[in-house]
Every structure is written in structure tokens, then in C-alpha cells.
N, C-alpha and C positions, 0 to 999 in steps of 0.2 A: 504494500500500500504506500503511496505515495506519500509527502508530509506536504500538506495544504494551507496556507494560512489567508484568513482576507480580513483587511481592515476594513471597518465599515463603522456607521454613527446608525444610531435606532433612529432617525428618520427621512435615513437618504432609500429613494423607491430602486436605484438603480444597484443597492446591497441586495435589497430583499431580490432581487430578480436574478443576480449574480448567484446568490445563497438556491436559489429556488432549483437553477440549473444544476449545479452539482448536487441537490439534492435528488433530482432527476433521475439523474447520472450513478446516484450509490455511492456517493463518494464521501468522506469523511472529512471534515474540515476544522481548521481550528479559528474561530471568530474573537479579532483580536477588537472590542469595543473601541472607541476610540468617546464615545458618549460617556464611559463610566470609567478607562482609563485616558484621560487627556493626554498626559502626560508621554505617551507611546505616539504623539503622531512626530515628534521631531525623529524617531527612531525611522519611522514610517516614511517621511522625506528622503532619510539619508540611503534608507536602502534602494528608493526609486530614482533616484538621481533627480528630487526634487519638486517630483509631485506630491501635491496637496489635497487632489483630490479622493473620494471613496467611490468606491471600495477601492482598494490594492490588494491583488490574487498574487499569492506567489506559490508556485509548485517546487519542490524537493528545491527550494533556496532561489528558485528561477522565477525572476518576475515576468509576469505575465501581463502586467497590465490591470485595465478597468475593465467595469462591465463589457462593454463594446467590446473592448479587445479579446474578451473570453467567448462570446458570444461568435464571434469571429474566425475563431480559433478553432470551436466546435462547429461551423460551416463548413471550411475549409479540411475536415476531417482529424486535426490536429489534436482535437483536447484527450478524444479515446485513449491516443496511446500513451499520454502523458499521465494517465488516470489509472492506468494498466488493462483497461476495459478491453 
């Protein structure tokens, strides 16, 4: 199983949709609040090379990007194997 993290705030709609999918998917994630831990988004900046925004998906340490991007990536046939699917 892959190690999944996504930052997200309890009322950005483009977490829940992010979340929705890999729950889809069967996938296991770890949701890193950023509503109840503030304090983790300068953590969250420096791993993105300085995005701000929610969510950030990162797979086994590889960022992935926002919603869009994930979204994207499971178009493009990409996310299965990253998922082990």
C-alpha cells in the first residue's frame, strides 16, 4: 500500500472531492487538517515548492499536486498504478 497524504481545510469542496476519489479508489489516506493543525501549512508550502493552496496529495513522498491534478492523473490512466490498483 502506498503512503498517501493530503492537506486539506474542513471547508475547501475541492478536499472533499479529492478525498471522495481515492475513497472510490480503496485507497487509504492520511488527512493532514490544516483547519485544526494550522500550524503544518508552512510544512505544506515547503514540500510543494510553495503552494498555498488545498488540498496537496502526495503519494509515497511524490507530490502530486491539487484536486485537478489528481483528477487528471486518474484520466490519463496514471493514478491506478500509483495506488497499486
Amino acid at each position: 500500500m502506498p503512503k498517501i497524504e493530503i492537506y486539506t481545510t474542513s471547508i475547501c469542496p475541492f478536499c472533499h472531492a479529492a478525498k471522495k476519489l481515492l475513497n472510490q479508489k480503496g485507497a487509504s489516506f492520511s488527512e493532514i487538517s490544516l483547519t485544526e493543525e494550522p500550524h503544518l501549512r508552512e510544512r505544506m508550502v515547503d514540500r510543494t515548492n510553495g503552494r498555498r493552496s488545498v488540498p496537496q496529495i502526495f503519494i509515497d513522498d511524490a507530490h502530486i499536486g491539487g484536486c485537478d491534478d489528481l483528477y487528471a492523473l486518474d484520466a490519463k490512466g496514471g493514478l491506478d498504478p500509483l495506488l497499486g490498483s
